[in-house]
C-alpha positions as CSV (number, residue, x, y, z in Angstrom):
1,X,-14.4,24.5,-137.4
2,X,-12.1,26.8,-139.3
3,X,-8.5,25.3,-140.6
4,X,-7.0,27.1,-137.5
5,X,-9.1,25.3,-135.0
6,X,-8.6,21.9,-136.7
7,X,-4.8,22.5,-136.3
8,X,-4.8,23.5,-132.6
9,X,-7.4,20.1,-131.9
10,X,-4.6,17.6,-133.5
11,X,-1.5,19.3,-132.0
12,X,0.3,17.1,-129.1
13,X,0.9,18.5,-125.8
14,X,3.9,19.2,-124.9
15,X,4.4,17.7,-121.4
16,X,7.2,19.1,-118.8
17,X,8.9,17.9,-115.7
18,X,9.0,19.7,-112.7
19,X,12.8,21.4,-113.6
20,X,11.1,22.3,-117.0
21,X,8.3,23.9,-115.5
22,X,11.0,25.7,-113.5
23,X,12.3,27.1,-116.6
24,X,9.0,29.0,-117.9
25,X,7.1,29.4,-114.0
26,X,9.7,31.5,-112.1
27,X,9.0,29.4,-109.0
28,X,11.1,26.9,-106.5
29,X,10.9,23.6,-106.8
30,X,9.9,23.2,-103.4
31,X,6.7,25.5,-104.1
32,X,5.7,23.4,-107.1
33,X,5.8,20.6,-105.3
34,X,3.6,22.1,-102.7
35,X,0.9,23.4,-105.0
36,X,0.2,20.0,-106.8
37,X,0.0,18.5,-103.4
38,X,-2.6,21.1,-102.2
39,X,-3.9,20.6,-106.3
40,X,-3.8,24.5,-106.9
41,X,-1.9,23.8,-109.3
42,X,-2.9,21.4,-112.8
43,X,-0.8,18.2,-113.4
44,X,-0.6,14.8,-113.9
45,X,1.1,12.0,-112.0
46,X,2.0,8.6,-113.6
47,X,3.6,6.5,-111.1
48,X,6.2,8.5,-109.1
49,X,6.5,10.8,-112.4
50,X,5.0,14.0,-111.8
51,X,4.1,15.7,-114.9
52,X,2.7,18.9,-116.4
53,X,0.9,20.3,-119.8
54,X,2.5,23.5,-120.8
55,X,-1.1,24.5,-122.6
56,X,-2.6,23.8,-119.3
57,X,0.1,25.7,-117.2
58,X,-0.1,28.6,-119.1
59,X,-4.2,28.5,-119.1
60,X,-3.6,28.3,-115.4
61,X,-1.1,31.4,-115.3
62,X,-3.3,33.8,-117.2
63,X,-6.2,32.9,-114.7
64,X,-4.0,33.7,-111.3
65,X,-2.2,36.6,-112.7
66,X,-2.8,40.1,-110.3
67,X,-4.2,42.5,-112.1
């Protein structure tokens, strides 16, 4: 593993709330609400707290994006 790749495994997630997500995912709230409850869509729920991983949303972006 290269310096580069040593940096990227140590680096925290940064974790965002649904109006965060909002904010870089141009969709309604009532959409991304519906896609983690039909799980097309990766996140993490801690109690009531619904929660995502920007790395993981924009992993997820760049595999549903339209040609």
């Amino acid at each position: 593993m290269d310096h580069l790749e040593n940096a990227e495994v140590l680096r925290k997630p940064r974790w965002l709330n649904v109006n965060q997500l909002m904010e870089i995912v141009p969709l309604k709230k009532s959409r991304i609400y519906y896609l983690t409850h039909v799980e097309a869509i990766p996140h993490h729920k801690i109690g009531q707290t619904l929660l995502f991983r920007e790395d993981e949303i924009l992993e997820w972006m760049e595999r549903n994006k339209v040609a």
